[in-house]
C-alpha positions in Angstrom: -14.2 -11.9 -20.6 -13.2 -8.3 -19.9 -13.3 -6.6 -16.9 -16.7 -4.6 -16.5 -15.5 -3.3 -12.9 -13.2 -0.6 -12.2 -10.0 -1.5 -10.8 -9.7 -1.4 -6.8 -5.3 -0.8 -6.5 -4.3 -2.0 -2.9 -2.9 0.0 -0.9 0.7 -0.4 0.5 4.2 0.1 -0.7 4.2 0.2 -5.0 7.7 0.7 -7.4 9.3 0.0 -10.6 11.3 -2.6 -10.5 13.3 -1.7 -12.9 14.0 1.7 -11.0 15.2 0.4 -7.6 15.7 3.2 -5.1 12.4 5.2 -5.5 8.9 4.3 -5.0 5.4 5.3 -3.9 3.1 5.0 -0.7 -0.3 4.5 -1.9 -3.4 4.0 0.3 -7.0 3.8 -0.9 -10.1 5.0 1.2 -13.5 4.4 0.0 -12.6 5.3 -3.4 -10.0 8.2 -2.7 -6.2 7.8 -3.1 -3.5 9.9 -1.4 0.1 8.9 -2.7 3.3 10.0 -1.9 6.4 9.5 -4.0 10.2 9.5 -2.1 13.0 9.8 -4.4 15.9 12.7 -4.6 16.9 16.1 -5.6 19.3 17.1 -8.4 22.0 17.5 -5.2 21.4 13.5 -4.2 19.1 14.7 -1.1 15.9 12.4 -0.4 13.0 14.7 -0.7 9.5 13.5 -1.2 5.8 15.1 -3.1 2.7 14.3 -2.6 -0.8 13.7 -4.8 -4.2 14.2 -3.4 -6.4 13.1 -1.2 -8.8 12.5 -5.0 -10.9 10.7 -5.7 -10.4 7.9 -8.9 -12.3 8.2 -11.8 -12.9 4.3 -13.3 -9.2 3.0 -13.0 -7.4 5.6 -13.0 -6.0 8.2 -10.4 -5.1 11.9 -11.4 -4.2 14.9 -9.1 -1.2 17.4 -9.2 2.0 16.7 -7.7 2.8 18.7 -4.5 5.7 19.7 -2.8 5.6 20.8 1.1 8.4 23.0 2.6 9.0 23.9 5.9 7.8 21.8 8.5 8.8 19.8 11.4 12.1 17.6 11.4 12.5 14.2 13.0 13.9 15.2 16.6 12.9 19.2 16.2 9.8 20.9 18.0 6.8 21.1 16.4 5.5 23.8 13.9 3.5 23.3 10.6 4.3 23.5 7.1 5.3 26.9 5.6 4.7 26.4 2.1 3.8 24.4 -1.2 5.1 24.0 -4.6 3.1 22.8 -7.7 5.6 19.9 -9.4 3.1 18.9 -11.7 0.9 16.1 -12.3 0.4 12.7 -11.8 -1.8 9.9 -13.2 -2.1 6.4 -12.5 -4.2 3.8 -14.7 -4.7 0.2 -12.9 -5.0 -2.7 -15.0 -5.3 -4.6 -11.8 -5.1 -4.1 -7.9 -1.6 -4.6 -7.9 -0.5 -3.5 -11.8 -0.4 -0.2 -13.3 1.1 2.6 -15.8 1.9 5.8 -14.1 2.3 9.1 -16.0 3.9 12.1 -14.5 7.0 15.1 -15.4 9.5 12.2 -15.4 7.5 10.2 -18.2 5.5 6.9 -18.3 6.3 4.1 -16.1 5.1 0.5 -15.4 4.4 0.5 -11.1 3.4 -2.5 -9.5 3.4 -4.0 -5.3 6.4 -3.8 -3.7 7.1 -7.3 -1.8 8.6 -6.7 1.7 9.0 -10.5 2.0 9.6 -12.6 -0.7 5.2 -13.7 -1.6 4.2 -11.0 0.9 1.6 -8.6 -1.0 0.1 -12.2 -1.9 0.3 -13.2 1.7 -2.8 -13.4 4.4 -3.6 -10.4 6.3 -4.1 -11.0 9.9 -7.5 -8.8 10.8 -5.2 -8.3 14.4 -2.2 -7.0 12.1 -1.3 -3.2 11.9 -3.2 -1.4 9.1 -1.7 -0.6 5.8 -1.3 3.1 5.2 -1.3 6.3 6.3 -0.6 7.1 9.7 0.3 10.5 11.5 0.2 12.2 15.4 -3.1 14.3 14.8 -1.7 17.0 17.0 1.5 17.5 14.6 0.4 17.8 11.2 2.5 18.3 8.3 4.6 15.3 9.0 3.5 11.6 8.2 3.9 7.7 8.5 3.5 4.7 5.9 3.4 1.4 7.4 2.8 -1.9 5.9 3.5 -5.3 7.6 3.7 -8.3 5.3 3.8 -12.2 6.9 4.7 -10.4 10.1 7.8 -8.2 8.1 7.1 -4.0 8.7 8.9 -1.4 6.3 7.8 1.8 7.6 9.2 5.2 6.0 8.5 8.6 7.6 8.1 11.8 5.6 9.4 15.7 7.4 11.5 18.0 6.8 15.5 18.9 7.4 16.8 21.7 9.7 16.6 24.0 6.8 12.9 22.9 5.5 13.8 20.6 3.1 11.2 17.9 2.3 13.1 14.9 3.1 12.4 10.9 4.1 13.8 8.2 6.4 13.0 4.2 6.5 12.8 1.7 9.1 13.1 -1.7 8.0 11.9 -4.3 7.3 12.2 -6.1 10.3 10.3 -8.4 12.3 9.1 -7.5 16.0 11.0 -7.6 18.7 7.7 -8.7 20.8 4.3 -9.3 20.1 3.5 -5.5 19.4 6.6 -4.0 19.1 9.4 -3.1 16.7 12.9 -2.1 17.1 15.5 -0.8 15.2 17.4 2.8 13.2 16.0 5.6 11.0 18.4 5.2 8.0 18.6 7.6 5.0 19.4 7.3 1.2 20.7 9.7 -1.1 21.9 10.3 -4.8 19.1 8.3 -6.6 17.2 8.9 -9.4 15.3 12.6 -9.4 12.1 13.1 -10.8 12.9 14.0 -14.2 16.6 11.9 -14.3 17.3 9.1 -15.6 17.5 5.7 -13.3 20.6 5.7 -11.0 20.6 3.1 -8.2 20.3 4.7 -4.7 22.9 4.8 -2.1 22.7 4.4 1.9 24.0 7.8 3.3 23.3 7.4 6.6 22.6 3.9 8.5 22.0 5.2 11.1 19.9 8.4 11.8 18.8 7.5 15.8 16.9 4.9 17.0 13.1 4.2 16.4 11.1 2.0 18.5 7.2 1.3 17.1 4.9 0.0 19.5 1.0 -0.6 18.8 -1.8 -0.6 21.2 -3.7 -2.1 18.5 -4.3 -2.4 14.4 -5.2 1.7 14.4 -3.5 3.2 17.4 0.3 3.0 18.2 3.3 5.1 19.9 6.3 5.7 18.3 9.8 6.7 20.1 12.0 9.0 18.5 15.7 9.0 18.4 16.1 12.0 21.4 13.4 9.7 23.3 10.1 11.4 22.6 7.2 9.8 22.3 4.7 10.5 20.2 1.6 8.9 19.7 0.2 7.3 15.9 -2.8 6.4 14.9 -4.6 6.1 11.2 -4.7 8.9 8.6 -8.8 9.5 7.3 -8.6 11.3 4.7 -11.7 9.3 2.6 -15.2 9.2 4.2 -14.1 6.9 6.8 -11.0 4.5 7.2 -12.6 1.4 5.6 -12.2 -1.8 8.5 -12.3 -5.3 8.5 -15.7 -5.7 9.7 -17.1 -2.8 7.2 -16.1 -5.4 4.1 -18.0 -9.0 5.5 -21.0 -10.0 3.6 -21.6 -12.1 0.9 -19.6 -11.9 -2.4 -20.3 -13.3 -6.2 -18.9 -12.6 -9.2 -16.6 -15.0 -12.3 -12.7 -15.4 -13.3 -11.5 -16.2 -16.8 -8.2 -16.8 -18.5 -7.1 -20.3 -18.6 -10.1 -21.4 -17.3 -13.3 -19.7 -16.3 -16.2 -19.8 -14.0 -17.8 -18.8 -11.2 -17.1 -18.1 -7.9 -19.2 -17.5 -4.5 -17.7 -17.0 -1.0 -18.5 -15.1 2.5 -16.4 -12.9 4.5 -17.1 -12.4 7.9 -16.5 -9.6 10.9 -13.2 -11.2 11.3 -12.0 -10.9 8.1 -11.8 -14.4 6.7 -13.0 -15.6 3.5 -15.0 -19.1 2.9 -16.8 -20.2 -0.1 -16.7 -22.3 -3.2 -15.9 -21.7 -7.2 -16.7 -23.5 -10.0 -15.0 -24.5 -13.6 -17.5 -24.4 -16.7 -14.6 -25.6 -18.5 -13.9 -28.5 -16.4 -17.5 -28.8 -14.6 -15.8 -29.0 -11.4 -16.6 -27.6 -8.0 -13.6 -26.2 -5.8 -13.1 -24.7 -2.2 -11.4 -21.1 -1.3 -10.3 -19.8 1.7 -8.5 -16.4 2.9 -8.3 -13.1 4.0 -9.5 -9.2 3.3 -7.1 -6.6 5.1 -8.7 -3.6 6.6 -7.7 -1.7 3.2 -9.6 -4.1 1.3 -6.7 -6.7 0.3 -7.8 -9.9 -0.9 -5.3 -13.2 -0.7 -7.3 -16.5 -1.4 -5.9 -19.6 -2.4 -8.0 -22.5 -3.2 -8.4 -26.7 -2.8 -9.4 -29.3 -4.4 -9.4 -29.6 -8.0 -7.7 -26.1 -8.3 -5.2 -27.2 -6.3 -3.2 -24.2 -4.7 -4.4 -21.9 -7.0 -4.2 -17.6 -5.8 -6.3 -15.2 -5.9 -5.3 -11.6 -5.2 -7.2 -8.5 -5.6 -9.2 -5.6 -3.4 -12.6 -4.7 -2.6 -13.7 -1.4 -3.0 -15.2 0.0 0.2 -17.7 1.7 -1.3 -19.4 0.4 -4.0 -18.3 -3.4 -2.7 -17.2 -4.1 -5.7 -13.9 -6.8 -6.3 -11.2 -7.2 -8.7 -8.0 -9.1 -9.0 -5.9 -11.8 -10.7 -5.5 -15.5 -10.0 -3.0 -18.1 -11.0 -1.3 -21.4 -10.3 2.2 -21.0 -9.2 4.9 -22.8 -11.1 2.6 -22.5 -14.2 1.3 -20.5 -17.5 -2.1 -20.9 -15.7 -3.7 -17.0 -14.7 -6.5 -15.0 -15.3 -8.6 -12.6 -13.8 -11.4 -12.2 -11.1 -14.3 -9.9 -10.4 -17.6 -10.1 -8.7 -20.1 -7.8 -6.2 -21.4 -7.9 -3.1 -24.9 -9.1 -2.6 
């Protein structure tokens, strides 16, 4: 059965496995997609672009590649950006919400979910967890956040400027918390990777150890972050969509059918606290099953079923704005996987 809904990518940390060393930030808002890329310069420097905010068209992304000059470093006072630079184009078709083929000056490339943890972009999203995505102090623009927590793992990387206006990047992580709401640990740099147009070279630490960062949130949306001469600034969520989608804006009542090596239907709720209940059923092997999970506040699905399925997974993403779902299921430890979609009723 083929796929009549578009593709809903999830939002969080995406790369090329094959191409260690540079990746993307993606996070999806009712529909719209803002990406950033972090890879290096002909000289070895990390330096960074960005595409959009834009909004998809079917499965597939598009919007030019952008360069920002000038703004604020890490530890420096604040002033905004002083310029852009066109470095092309970009364009990303999803063959599912964690697959797809990306097109841009440095050629054609397979991108999929970057694991943080070893199972963790299949993993349940605590409603209570720190959003995946975009995150930025509203009162110094120019400079920004991506954070993504996976089974309780965070990998954040932030994305300034050098003294002399460089873009350029620095990551935090992974690492677990330190306390219930807090993480600990060093800004470190990378340098001499692969450039946009280059071919793959693996990445090399420069710089372990950049100043201290310390990450504490207040709660899934709002958190401060200390910076390595002591200031603190506060975070909270990037809207760049509509709204920023939440848990509660997805519950409601969901049907729709999977195929592959087996097919049926399926029909579950999810309610205000972001957990997923409900039941599917084999045509193949008239058989009745139950699934449970989670929906993130970006619209994450991770269900995994009982019963005559056995521990079957389903992972995919709702689309915030037409409440439309899509994703892929399979067994682990087996050839058995397929597809899902459905629509809220």
């Amino acid at each position: 059965m083929a796929n009549v809904y578009a593709v809903v990518p999830q939002s969080g940390w995406w790369w090329n496995p094959a191409e260690g060393g540079r990746g993307f930030a993606l996070e999806v808002q009712n529909g719209t997609i803002y990406l950033a890329g972090y890879l290096y310069d002909p000289s070895g420097r990390a330096t960074w672009l960005a595409a959009g905010p834009a909004a998809m068209s079917g499965s597939t992304f598009s919007a030019p590649l952008i360069t920002y000059l000038g703004g604020q470093s890490l530890t420096g006072t604040y002033h905004p950006v002083t310029g852009t630079m066109n470095s092309g184009n970009v364009s990303i078709v999803f063959s599912d919400p964690s697959h797809g083929v990306m097109t841009w000056p440095g050629g054609t490339v397979p991108i999929e979910r970057f694991n943080i943890v070893a199972g963790g972009v299949n993993a349940p999203v605590s409603p209570t967890a720190p959003q995946t995505g975009w995150w930025w102090n509203p009162a110094e623009g120019g400079r920004g956040y991506t954070i993504e927590v996976q089974n309780g793992t965070l990998y954040m990387a932030g994305y300034m400027y050098d003294a002399a206006g460089n873009p350029t990047w620095y990551a935090f992580g992974p690492t677990l918390p330190v306390s219930t709401d807090t993480y600990q640990g060093v800004w470190q740099q990378y340098g001499n990777g692969q450039t946009l147009t280059g071919l793959f070279k693996p990445a090399q630490m420069v710089n372990a150890n950049v100043g201290n960062v310390t990450l504490k949130f207040q709660s899934p949306t709002v958190a401060s972050l200390t910076m390595p001469n002591g200031v603190v600034i506060p975070l909270s969520r990037f809207q760049f969509g509509s709204s920023i989608p939440t848990v509660a804006s997805f519950s409601g009542n969901y049907s729709g059918s999977f195929s592959g090596a087996d097919n049926g239907t399926f029909s579950v709720s999810l309610g205000n606290d972001g957990r997923i209940i409900g039941t599917g059923y084999s045509t193949v092997y008239n058989l009745t099953f139950t699934v449970s999970g989670t929906v993130s506040s970006s619209g994450s699905v991770s269900m995994t079923s009982t019963g005559y399925a056995g521990s079957a997974t389903f992972s995919g993403s709702i689309d915030s704005a037409n409440g439309s779902v899509t994703g892929r299921w399979s067994v682990p430890n087996t050839a058995y996987s397929g597809i899902f979609s459905g629509l809220k009723r």
